[in-house]
Each structure stands twice: as structure tokens, then as C-alpha cells.
C-alpha positions in Angstrom: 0.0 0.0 0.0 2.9 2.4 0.7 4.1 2.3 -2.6 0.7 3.1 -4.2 0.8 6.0 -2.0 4.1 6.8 -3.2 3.0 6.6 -7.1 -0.1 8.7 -6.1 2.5 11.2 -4.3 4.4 11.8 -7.3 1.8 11.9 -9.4 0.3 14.3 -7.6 3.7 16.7 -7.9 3.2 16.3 -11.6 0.0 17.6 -11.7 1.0 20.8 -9.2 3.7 21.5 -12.2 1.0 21.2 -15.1 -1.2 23.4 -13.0 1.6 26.1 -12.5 2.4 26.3 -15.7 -1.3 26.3 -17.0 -1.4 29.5 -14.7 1.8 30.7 -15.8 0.7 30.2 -19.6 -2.6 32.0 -18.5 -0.8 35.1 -16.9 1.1 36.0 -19.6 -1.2 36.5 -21.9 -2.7 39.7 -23.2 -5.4 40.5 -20.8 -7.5 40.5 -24.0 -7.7 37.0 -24.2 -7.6 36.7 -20.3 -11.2 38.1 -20.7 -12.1 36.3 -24.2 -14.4 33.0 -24.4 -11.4 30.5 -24.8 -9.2 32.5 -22.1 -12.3 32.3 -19.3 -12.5 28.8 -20.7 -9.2 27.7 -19.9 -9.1 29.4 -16.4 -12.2 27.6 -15.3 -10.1 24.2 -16.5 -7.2 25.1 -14.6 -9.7 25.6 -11.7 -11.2 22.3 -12.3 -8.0 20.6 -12.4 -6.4 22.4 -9.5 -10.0 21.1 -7.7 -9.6 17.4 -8.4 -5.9 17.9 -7.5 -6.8 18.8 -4.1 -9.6 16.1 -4.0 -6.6 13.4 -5.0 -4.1 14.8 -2.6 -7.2 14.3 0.5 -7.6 10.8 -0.6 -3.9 10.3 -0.4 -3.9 11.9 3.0 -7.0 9.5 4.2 -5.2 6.4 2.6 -2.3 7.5 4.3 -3.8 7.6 7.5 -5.5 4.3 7.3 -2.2 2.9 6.8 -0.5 4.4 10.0 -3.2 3.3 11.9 
């Protein structure tokens, strides 16, 4: 079980870096496309993504814990 919590771990780093630099790629664009359709559409992926993130990392947390005890 520890080393599926491991894999989930780093897996989990991964998709911190894919969300940074979906934020990064977002920030540096004009703020004309910030505001656009497909700009408001990509933030409110990133958002989604960053969301299921954090669900993953509590369900690694909760697996953790039922290891340990």
C-alpha cells in the first residue's frame, strides 16, 4: 500500500507542475484574451483541475492515515 501511495504522491507533484504552468501560460497572456471566451474557458479548467488535485491529494492523506493506523 505504501508504494501506491508513493505513485499517487508523485503523481500528484506532476500535476501541481501542469497546473503552475497552465497558470503561468494564463498570466502572460494579453489580458485581451484573459477576458475572451477560450481565455475564461481555460481558467475555469485550470480551476477544475487544481479542484480534483486537491480532491486526489485528501484521498492520499485519508489512505495514508488508514495505513498508519
Amino acid at each position: 500500500m505504501n508504494r501506491i501511495i508513493k505513485t499517487l504522491q508523485n503523481s500528484i507533484e506532476k500535476l501541481r507542475e501542469e497546473i503552475q504552468k497552465r497558470e503561468d501560460i494564463f498570466f502572460n497572456r494579453s489580458e485581451s484574451w484573459q477576458e475572451s471566451d477560450k481565455g475564461l474557458d481555460y481558467e475555469d479548467k485550470t480551476m477544475e483541475i487544481e479542484s480534483l488535485a486537491d480532491d486526489l491529494e485528501n484521498t492520499i492523506d485519508e489512505l495514508r492515515e488508514l495505513v498508519n493506523n
